[in-house]
C-alpha positions as CSV (number, residue, x, y, z in Angstrom):
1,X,86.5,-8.8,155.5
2,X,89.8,-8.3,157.7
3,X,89.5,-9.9,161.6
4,X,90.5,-6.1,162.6
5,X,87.8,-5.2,165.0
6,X,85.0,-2.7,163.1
7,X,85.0,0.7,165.2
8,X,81.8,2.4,165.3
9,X,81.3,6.1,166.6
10,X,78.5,6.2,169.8
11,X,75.8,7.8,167.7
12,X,76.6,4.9,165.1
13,X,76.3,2.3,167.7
14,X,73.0,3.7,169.0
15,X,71.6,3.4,165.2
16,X,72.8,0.0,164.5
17,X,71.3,-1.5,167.7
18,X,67.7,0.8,166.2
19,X,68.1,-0.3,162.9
20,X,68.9,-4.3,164.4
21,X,65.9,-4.1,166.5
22,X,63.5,-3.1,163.0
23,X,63.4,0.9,163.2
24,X,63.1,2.4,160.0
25,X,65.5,5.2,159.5
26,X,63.2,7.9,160.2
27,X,62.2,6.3,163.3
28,X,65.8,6.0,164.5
29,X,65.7,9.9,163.9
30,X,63.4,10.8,166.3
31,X,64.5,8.1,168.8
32,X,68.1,10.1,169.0
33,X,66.8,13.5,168.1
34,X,68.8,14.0,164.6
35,X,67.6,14.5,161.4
36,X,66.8,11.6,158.7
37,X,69.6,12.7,156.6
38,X,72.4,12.3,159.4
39,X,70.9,8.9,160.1
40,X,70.8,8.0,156.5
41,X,75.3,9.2,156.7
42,X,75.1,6.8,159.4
43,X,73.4,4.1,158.0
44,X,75.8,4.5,154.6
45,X,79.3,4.0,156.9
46,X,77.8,1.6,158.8
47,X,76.9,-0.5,155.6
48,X,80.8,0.6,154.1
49,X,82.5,-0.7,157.8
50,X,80.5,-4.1,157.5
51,X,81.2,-4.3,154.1
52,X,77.1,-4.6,153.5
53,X,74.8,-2.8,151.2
54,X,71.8,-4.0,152.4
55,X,70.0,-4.2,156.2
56,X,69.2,-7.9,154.9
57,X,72.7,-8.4,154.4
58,X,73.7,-6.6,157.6
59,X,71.3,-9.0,159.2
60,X,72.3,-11.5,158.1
61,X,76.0,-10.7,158.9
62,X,75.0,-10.5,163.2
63,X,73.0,-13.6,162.7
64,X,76.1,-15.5,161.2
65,X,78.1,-13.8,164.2
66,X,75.7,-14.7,166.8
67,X,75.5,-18.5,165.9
68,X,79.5,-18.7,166.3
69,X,79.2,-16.7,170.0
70,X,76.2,-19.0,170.9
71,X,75.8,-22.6,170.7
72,X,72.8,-24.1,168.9
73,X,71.3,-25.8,171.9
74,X,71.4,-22.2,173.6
75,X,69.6,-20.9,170.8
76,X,66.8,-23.5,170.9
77,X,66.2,-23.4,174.4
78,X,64.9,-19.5,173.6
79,X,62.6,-21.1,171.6
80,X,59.8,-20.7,173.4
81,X,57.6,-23.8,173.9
82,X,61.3,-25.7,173.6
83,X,61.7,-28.7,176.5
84,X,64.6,-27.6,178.9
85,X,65.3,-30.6,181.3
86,X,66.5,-29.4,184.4
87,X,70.0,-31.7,183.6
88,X,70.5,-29.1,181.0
89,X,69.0,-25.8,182.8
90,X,72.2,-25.0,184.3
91,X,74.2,-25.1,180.8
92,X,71.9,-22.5,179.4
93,X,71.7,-20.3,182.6
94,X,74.7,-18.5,181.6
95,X,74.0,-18.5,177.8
96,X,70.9,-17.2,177.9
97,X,72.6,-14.2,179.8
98,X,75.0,-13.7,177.0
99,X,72.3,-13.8,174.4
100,X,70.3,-10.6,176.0
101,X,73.6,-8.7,176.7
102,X,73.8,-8.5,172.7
């Protein structure tokens, strides 16, 4: 895959965050009020612009781009149950903010 940013139209956006977050296709429909078969276009050029042909495989391709935007120890400390010392509190502060603005 080229390092040339991957453009997505606004309706596109809206159903890769749906289909990201486990909406089927027919709920991502009625979430934004088009029918399945536009979603289903969608779905098809997001899958092309990723260069997926699977959601396991687009999955697994914001997974893999996650881990290199957040460190591991960020990750854990979401975890929940995970020990967070106060010495490192302050380093995952700001991290953890990153992780819900995706």
């Amino acid at each position: 895959m080229s390092s040339a940013p991957i453009r997505l139209s606004p309706q596109e956006l809206k159903t890769l965050r749906l289909l990201l977050e486990g909406h089927s296709e027919k709920e991502v429909a009625l979430e934004l009020g088009i029918s399945v078969n536009t979603v289903h276009c969608y779905v098809k050029r997001i899958y092309a612009r990723f260069g997926v042909n699977t959601r396991a495989e687009l999955m697994g391709f914001w997974i893999k781009e996650l881990l290199k935007m957040v460190p591991a120890t960020a990750l854990m400390s979401m975890i929940p149950g995970f020990p967070i010392t106060s010495r490192h509190e302050s380093t995952f502060v700001s991290e953890r903010k990153l992780f819900a603005s995706i």
